[in-house]
BALOBA-1460 file (C-alpha; in Angstrom, 3 decimals):
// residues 355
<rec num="1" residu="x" x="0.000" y="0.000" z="0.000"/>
<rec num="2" residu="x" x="1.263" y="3.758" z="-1.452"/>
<rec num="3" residu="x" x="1.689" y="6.038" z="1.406"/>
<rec num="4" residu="x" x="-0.046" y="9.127" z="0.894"/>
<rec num="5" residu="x" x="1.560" y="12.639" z="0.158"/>
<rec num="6" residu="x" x="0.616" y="13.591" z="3.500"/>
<rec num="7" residu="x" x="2.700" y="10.712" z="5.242"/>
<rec num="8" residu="x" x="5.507" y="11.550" z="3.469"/>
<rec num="9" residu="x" x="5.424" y="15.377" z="4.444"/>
<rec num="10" residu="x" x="5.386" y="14.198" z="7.742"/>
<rec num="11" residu="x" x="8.208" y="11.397" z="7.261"/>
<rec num="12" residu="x" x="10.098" y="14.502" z="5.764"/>
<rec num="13" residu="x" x="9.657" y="16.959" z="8.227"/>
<rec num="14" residu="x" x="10.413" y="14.550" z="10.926"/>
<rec num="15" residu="x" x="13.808" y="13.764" z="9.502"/>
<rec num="16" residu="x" x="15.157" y="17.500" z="8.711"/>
<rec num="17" residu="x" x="13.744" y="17.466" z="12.581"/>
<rec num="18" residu="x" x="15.473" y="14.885" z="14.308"/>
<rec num="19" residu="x" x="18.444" y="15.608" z="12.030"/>
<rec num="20" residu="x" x="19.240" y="19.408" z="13.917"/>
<rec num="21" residu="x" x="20.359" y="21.338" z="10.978"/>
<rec num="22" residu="x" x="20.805" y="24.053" z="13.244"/>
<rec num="23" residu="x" x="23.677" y="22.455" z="15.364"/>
<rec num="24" residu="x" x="25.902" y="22.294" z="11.701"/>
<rec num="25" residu="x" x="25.719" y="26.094" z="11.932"/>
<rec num="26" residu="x" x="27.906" y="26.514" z="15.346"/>
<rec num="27" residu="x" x="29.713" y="29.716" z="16.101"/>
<rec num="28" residu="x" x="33.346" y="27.665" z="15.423"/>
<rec num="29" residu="x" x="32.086" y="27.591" z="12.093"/>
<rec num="30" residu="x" x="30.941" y="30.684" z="11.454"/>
<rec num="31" residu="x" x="34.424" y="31.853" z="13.595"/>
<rec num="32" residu="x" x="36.522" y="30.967" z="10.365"/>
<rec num="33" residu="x" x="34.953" y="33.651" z="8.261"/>
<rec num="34" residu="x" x="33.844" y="36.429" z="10.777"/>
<rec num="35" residu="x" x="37.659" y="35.952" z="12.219"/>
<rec num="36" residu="x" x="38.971" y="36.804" z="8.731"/>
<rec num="37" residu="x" x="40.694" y="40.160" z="9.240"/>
<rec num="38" residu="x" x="40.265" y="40.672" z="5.335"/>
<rec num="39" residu="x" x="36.164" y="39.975" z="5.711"/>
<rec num="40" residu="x" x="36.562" y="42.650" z="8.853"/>
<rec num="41" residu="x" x="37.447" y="44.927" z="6.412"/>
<rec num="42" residu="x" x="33.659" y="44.910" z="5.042"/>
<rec num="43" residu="x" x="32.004" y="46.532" z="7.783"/>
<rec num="44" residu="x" x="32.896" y="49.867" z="6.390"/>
<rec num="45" residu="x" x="31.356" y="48.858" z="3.036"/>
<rec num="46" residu="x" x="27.794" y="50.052" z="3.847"/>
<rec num="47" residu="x" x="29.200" y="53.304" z="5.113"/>
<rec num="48" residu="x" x="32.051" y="53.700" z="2.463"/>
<rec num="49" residu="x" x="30.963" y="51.748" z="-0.226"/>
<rec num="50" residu="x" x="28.550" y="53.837" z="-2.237"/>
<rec num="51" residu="x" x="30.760" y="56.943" z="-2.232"/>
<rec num="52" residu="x" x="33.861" y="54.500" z="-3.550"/>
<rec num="53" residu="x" x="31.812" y="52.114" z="-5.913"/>
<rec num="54" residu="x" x="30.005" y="54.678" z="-7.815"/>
<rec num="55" residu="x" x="32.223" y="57.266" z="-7.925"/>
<rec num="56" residu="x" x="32.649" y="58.606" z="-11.541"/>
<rec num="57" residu="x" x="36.328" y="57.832" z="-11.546"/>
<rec num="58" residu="x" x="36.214" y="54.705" z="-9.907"/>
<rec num="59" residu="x" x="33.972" y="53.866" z="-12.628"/>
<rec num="60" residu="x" x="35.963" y="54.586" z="-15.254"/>
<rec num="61" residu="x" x="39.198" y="53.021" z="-14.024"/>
<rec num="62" residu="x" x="36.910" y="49.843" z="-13.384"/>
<rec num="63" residu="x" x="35.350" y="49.481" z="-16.790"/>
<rec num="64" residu="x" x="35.252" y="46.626" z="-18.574"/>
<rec num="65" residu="x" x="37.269" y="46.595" z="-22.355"/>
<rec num="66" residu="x" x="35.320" y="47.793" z="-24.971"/>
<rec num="67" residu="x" x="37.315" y="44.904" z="-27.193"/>
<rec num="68" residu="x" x="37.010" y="42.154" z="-24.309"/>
<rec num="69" residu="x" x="33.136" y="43.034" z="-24.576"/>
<rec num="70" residu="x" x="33.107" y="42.694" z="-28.313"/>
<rec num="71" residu="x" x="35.040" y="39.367" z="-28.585"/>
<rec num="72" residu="x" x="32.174" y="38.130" z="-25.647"/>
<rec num="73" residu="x" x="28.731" y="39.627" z="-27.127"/>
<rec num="74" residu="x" x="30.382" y="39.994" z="-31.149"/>
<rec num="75" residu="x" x="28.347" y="43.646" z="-31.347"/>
<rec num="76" residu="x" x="28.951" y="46.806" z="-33.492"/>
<rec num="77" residu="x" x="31.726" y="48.885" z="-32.373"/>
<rec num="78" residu="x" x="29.033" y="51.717" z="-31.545"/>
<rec num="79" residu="x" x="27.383" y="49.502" z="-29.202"/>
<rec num="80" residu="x" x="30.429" y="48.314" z="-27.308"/>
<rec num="81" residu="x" x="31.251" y="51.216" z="-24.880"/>
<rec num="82" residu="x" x="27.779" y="51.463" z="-24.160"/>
<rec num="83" residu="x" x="27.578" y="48.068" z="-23.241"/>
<rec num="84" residu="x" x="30.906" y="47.484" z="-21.552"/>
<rec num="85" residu="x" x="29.566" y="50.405" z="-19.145"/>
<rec num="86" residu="x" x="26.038" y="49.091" z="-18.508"/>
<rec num="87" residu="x" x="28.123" y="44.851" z="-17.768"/>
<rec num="88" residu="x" x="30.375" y="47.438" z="-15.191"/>
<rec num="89" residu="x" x="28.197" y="49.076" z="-13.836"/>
<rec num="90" residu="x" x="25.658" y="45.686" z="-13.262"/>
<rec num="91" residu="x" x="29.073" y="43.692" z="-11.830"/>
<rec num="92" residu="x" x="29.862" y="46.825" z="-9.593"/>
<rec num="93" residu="x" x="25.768" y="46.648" z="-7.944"/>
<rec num="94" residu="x" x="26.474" y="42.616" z="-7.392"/>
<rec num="95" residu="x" x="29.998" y="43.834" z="-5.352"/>
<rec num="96" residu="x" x="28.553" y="46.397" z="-3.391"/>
<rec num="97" residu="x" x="25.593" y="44.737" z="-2.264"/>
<rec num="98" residu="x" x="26.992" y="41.206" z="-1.774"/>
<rec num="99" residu="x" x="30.038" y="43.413" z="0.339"/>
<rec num="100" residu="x" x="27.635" y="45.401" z="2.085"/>
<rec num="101" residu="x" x="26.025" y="41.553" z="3.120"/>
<rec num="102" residu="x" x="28.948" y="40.123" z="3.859"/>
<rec num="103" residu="x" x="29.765" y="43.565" z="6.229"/>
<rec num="104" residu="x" x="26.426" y="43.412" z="8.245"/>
<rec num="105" residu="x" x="27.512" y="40.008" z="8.843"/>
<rec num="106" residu="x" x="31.109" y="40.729" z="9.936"/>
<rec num="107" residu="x" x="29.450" y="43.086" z="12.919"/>
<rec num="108" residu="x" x="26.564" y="40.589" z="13.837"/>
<rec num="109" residu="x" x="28.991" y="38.060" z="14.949"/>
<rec num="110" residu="x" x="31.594" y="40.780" z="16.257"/>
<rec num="111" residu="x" x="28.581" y="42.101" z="18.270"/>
<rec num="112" residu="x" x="27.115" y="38.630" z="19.156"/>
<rec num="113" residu="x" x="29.533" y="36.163" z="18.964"/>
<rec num="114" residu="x" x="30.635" y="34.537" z="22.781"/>
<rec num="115" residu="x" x="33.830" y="36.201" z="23.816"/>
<rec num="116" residu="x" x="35.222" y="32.447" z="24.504"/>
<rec num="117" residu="x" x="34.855" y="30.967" z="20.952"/>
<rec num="118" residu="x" x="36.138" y="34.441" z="19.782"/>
<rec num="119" residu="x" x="39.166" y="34.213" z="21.448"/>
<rec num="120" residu="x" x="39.927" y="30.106" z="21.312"/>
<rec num="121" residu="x" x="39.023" y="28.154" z="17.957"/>
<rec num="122" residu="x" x="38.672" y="24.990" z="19.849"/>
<rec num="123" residu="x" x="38.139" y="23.729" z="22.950"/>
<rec num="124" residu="x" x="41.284" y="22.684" z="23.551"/>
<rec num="125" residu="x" x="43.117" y="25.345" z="23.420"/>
<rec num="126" residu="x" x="40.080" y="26.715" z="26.340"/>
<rec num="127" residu="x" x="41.043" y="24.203" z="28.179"/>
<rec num="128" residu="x" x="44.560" y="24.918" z="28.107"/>
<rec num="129" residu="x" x="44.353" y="28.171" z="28.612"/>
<rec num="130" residu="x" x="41.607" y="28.385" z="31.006"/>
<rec num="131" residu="x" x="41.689" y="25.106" z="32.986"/>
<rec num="132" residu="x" x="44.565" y="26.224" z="35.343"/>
<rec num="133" residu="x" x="42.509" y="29.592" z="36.583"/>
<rec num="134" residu="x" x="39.109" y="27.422" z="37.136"/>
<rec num="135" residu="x" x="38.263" y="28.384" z="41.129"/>
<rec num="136" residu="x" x="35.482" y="27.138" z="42.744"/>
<rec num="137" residu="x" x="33.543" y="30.140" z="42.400"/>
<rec num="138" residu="x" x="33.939" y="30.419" z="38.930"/>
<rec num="139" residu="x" x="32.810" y="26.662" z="38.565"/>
<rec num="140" residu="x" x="29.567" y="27.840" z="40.784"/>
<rec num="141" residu="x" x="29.009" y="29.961" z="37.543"/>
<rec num="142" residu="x" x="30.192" y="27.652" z="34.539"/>
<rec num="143" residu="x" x="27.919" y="24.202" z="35.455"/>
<rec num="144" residu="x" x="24.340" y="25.812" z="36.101"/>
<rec num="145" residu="x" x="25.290" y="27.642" z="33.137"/>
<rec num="146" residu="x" x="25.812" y="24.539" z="31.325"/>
<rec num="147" residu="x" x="22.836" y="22.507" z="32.920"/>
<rec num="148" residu="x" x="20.494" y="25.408" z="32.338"/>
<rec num="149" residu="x" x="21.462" y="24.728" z="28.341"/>
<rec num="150" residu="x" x="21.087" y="21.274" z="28.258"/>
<rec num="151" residu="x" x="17.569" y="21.448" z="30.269"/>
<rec num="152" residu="x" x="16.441" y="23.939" z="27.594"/>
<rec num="153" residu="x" x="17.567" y="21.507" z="24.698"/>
<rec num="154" residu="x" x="16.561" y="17.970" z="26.322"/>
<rec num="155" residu="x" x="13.076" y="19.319" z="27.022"/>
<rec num="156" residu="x" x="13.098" y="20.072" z="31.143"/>
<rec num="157" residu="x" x="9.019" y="20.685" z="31.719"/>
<rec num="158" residu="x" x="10.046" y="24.434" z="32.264"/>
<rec num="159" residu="x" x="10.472" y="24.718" z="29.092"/>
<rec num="160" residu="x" x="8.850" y="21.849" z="26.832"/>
<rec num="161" residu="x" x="5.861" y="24.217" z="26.043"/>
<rec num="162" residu="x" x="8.114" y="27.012" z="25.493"/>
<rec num="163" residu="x" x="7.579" y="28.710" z="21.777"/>
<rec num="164" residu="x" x="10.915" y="28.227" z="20.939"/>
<rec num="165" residu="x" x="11.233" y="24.939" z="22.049"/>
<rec num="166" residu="x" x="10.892" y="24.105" z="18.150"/>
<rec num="167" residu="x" x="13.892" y="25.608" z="17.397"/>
<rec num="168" residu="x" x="15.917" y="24.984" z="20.172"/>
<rec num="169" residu="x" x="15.167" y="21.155" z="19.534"/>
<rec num="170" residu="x" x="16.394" y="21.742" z="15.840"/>
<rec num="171" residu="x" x="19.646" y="22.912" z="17.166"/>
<rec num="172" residu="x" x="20.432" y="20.399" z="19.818"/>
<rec num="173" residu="x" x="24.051" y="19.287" z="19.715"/>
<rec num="174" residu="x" x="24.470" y="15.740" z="19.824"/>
<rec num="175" residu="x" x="27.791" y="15.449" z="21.087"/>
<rec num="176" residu="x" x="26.670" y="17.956" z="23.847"/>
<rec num="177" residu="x" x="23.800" y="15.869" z="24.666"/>
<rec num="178" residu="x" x="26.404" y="12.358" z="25.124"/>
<rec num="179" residu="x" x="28.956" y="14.254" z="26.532"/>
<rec num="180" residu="x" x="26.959" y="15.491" z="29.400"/>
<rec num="181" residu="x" x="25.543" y="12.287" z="30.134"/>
<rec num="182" residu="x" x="28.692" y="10.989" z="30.743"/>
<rec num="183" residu="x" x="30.173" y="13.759" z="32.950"/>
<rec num="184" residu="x" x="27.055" y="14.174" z="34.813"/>
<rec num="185" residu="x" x="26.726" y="10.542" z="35.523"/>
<rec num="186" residu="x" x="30.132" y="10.061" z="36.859"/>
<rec num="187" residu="x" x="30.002" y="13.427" z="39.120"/>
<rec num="188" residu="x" x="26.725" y="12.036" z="40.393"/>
<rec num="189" residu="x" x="28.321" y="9.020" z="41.018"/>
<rec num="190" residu="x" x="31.526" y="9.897" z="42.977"/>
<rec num="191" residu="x" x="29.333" y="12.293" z="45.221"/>
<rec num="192" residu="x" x="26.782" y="10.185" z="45.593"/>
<rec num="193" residu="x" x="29.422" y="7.463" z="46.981"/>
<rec num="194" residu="x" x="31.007" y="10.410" z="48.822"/>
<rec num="195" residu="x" x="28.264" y="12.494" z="50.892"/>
<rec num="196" residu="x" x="25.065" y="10.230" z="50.803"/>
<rec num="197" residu="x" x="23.928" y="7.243" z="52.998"/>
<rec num="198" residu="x" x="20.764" y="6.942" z="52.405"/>
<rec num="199" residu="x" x="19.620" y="3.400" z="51.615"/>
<rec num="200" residu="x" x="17.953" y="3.607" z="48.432"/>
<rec num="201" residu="x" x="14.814" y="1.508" z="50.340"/>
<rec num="202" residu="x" x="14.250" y="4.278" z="52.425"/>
<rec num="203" residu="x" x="13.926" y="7.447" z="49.929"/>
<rec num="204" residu="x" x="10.528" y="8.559" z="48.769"/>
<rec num="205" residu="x" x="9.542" y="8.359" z="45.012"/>
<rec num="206" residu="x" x="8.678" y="5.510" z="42.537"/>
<rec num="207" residu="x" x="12.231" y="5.167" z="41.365"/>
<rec num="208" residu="x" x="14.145" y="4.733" z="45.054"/>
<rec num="209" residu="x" x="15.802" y="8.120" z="44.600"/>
<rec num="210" residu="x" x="15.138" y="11.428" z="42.790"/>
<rec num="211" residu="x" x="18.037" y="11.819" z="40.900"/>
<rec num="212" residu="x" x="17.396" y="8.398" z="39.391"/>
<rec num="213" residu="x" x="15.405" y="7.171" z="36.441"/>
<rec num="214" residu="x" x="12.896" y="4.140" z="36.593"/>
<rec num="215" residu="x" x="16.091" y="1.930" z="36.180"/>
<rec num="216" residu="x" x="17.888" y="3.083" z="39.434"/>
<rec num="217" residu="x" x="20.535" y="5.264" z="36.721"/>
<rec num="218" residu="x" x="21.751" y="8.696" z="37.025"/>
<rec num="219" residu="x" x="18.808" y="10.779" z="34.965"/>
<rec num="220" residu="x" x="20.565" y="13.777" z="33.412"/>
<rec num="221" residu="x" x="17.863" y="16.174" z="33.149"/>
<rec num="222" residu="x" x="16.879" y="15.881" z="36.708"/>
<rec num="223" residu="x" x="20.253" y="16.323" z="37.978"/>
<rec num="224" residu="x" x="20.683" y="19.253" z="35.359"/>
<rec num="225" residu="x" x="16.968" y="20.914" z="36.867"/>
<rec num="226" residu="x" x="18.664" y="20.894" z="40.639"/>
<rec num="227" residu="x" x="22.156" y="22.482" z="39.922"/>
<rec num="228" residu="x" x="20.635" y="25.292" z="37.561"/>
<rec num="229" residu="x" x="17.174" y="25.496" z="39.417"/>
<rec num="230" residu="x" x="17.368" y="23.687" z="42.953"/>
<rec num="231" residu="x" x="15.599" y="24.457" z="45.899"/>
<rec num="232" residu="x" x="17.478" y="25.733" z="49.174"/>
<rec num="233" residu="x" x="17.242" y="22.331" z="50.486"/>
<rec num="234" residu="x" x="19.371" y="20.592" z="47.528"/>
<rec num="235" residu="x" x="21.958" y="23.005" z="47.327"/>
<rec num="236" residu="x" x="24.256" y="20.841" z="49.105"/>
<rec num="237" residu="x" x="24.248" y="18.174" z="46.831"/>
<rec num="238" residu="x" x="24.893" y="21.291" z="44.226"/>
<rec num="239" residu="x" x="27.832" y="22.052" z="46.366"/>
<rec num="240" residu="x" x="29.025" y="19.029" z="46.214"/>
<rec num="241" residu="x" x="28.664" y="18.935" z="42.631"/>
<rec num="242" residu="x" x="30.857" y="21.554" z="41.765"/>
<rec num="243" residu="x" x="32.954" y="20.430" z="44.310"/>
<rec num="244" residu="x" x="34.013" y="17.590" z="42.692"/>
<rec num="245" residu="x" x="34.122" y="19.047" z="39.429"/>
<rec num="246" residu="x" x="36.660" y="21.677" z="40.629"/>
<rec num="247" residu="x" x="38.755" y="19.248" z="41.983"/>
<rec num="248" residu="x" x="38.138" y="15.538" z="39.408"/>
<rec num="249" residu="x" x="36.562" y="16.873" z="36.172"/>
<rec num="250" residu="x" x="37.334" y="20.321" z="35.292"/>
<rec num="251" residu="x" x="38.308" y="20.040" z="32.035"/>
<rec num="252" residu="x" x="35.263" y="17.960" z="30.868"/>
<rec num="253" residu="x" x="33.601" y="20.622" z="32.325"/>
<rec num="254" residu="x" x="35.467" y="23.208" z="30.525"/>
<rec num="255" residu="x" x="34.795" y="21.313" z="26.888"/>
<rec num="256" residu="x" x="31.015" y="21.171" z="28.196"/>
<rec num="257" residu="x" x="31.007" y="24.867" z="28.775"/>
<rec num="258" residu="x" x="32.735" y="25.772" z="25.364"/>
<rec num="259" residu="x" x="30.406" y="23.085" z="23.696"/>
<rec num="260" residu="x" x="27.452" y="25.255" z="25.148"/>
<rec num="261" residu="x" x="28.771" y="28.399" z="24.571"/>
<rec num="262" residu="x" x="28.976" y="27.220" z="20.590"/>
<rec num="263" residu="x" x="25.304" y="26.620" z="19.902"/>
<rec num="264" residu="x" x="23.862" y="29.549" z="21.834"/>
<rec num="265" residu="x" x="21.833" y="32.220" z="20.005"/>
<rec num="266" residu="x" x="20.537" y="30.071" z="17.010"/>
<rec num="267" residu="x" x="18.539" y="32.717" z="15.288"/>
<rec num="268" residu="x" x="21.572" y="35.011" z="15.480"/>
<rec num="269" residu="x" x="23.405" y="32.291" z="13.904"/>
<rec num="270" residu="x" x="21.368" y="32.021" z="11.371"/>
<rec num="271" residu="x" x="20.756" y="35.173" z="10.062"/>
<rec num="272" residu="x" x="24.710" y="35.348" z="10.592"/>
<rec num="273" residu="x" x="24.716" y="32.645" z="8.231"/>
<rec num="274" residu="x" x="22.459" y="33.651" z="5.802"/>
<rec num="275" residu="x" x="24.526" y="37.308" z="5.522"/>
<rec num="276" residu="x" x="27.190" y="35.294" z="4.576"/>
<rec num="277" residu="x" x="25.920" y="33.071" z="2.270"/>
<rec num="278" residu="x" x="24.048" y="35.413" z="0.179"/>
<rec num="279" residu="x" x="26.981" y="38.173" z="0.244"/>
<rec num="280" residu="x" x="29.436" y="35.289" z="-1.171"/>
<rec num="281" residu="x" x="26.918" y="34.684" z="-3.416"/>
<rec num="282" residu="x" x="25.960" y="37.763" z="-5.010"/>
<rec num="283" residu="x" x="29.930" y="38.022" z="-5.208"/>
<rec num="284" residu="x" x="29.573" y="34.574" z="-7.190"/>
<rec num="285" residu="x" x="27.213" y="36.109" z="-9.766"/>
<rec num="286" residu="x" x="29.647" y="37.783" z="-11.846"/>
<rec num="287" residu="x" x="32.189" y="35.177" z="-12.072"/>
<rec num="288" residu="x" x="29.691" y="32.762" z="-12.759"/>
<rec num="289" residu="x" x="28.523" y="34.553" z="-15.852"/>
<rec num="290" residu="x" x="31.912" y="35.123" z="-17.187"/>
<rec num="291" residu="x" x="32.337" y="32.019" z="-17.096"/>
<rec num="292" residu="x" x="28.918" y="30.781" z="-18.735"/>
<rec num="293" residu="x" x="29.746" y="33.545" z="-21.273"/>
<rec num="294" residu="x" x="33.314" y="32.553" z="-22.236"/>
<rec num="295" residu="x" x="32.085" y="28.461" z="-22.230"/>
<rec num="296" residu="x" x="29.040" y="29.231" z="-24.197"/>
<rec num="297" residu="x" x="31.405" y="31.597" z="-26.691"/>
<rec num="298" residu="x" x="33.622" y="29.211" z="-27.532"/>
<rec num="299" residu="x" x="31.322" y="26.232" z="-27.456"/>
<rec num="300" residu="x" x="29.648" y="28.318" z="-30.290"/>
<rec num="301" residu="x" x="32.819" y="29.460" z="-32.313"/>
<rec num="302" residu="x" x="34.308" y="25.653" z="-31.974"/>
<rec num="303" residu="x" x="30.871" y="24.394" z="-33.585"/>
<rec num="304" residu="x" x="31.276" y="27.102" z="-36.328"/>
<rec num="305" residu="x" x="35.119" y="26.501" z="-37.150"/>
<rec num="306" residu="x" x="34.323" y="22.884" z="-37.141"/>
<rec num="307" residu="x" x="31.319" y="23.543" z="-39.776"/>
<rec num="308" residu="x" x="33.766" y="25.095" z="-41.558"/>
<rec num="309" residu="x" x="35.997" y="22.180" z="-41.438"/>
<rec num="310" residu="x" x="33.050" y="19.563" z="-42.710"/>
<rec num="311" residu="x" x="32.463" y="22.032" z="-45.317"/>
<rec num="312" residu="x" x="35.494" y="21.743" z="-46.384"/>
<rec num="313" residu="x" x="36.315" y="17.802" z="-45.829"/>
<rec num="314" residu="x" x="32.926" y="16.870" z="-47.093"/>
<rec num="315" residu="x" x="31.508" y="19.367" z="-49.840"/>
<rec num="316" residu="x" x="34.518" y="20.090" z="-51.299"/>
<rec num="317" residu="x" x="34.029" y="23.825" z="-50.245"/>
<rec num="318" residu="x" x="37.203" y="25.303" z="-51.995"/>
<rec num="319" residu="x" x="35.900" y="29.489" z="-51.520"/>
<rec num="320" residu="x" x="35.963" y="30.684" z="-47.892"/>
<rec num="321" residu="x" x="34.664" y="33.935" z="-46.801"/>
<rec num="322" residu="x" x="36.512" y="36.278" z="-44.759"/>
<rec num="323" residu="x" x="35.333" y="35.200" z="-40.975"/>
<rec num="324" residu="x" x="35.660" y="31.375" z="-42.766"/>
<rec num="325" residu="x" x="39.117" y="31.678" z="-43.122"/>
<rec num="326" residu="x" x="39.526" y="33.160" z="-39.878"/>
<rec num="327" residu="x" x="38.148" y="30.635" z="-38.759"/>
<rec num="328" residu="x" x="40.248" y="28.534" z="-40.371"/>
<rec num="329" residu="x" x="43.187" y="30.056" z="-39.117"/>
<rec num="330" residu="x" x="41.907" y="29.327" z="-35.506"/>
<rec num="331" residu="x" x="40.871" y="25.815" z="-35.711"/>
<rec num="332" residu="x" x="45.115" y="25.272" z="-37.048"/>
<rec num="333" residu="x" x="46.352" y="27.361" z="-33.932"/>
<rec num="334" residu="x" x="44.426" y="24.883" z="-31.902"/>
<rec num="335" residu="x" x="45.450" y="22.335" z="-33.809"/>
<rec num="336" residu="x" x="48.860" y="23.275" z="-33.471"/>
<rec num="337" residu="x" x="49.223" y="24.193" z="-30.147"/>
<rec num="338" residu="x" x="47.606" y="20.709" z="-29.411"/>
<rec num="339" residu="x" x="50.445" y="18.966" z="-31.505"/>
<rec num="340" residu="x" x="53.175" y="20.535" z="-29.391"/>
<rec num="341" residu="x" x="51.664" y="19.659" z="-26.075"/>
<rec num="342" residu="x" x="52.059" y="16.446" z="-27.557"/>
<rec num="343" residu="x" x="54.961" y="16.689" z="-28.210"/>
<rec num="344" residu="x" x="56.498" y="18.063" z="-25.169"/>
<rec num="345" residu="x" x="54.785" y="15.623" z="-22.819"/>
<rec num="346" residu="x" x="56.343" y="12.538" z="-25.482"/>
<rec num="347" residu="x" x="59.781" y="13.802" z="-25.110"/>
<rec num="348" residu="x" x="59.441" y="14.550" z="-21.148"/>
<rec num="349" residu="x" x="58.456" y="10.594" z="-20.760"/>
<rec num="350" residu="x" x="61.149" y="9.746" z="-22.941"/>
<rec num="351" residu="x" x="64.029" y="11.778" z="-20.808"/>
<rec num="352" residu="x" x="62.374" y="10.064" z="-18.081"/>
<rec num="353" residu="x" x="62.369" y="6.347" z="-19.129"/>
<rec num="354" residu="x" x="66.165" y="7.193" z="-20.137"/>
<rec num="355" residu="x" x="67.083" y="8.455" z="-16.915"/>
């Protein structure tokens, strides 16, 4: 039986869903462009641009050849200069507005981007360089900060109904979402062998405990509710927490805290990343129609010398016109030039089999 269009909509959007397209975007990645001091540089372009770009005489210095145009579009030599302006001036719009893109973009993430993946490209190096200066205090600030993120990703009932719980859940880091698991687990763990006695028979709930799941093992997102969210009564068991992650796990905490830190702000991110890939594109457009327009030329001219040639091979064609026989005279060049590549690479294979 055919599933219906409906079902696989659904399938669909499920998948792009469950696949967090968001999380490719991370502020690492966009740190390899915005930290490009040459991209910096296009932040004055929507201030500066318009009086450089379309200034008369930095329009004439950029204009295109008036012969380079002719050889491209074959027109009348009155037409040329008109039209080598108009193909400027149409080139110089795509660089000043795919610039001016690119320069909004630049100051979004200089503006928005966390001063930590600024300054460190991975987490390594954070932990390197911040690891030895991690004080308890400070870690009293870095794990609620990084259990409050992975409450709001993993769905804690504070904010499962929240309105942008859709997009959060498209941007939920995987590796994040193991990571923590693991680290959390084993800090529960070593304090819960450390500072509690209760016998698991004797503590209220379903479950035996209520940091546990159903199973009787660590549950992440409860644990994660208490140290950014507790009540007075459970923060010594936060205490402890950080306790032992001052002391045992600091730099899994550290790689936890950069890991957050990179897939904050997802909407900035976005529109971050849609500056930047429109401004590179609208950069694109001109090469790309060079190109098209050079391909497509000599596509055309190397059907037309080769006409000539079947004219000539089959027909017996023995008067050429003008443009035939410089056509002609092209299709030998080619020929030529192909005959001495030939050539060369022969004799550089033979040097080398004698040698």
């Amino acid at each position: 039986m055919q599933r219906s269009l409906k079902d696989r909509v659904r399938e669909w959007w499920w998948s792009i869903r469950y696949s967090h397209p968001i999380s490719r975007i991370p502020w690492s990645a966009i740190r390899r462009i915005g930290q490009s001091r040459l991209l910096a540089l296009t932040i004055v372009v929507p201030f500066l641009g318009s009086l450089l770009l379309f200034n008369q005489s930095v329009v004439d210095v950029l204009t295109l050849s008036p012969e380079l145009v002719h050889r491209w579009f074959h027109l009348s030599a009155n037409e040329t200069a008109d039209a080598a302006r108009k193909l400027t001036l149409s080139r110089l719009y795509y660089v000043y507005f795919g610039l001016t893109l690119l320069g909004v973009g630049s100051a979004l993430f200089v503006l928005f981007c966390p001063l930590e993946i600024k300054n460190y490209s991975a987490s390594i190096e954070y932990q390197a360089a911040e690891g030895p200066h991690v004080s308890k205090p400070r870690m009293t600030l870095i794990l609620p900060f990084v259990a409050l993120q992975y409450s709001q990703w993993m769905g804690d009932e504070v904010y499962r109904d929240d309105t942008r719980a859709f997009v959060r859940a498209m941007g939920l880091p995987r590796e994040f979402d193991v990571f923590f698991t693991a680290v959390i687990s084993e800090l529960y763990l070593k304090v819960r062998e450390d500072t509690l006695e209760e016998i698991r028979d004797n503590l209220e709930g379903d479950n035996g405990h209520p940091y546990e799941d159903a199973r009787h093992r660590p549950d992440p997102s409860k644990i994660a509710h208490v140290i950014h969210s507790g009540a007075r009564i459970q923060w010594g068991f936060v205490d402890s927490l950080e306790e032992e992650a001052t002391n045992y796990f600091r730099n899994d905490v550290l790689m936890l805290h950069y890991m957050a830190l990179d897939h904050t702000k997802p909407y900035l991110r976005l529109i971050i990343a849609a500056f930047y890939g429109l401004g590179f594109g609208l950069l694109l457009i001109p090469t790309v129609q060079t190109f098209i327009t050079l391909a497509s030329n000599f596509v055309k001219r190397f059907a037309e010398i080769y006409d000539v040639r079947s004219q000539i091979v089959h027909r017996g064609k023995h008067r050429l016109s003008g443009k035939e026989q410089w056509m002609l005279s092209q299709l030998r060049s080619i020929c030529r030039r192909v005959i001495q590549k030939e050539v060369s690479l022969l004799v550089a294979n033979k040097v080398a089999g004698g040698v």
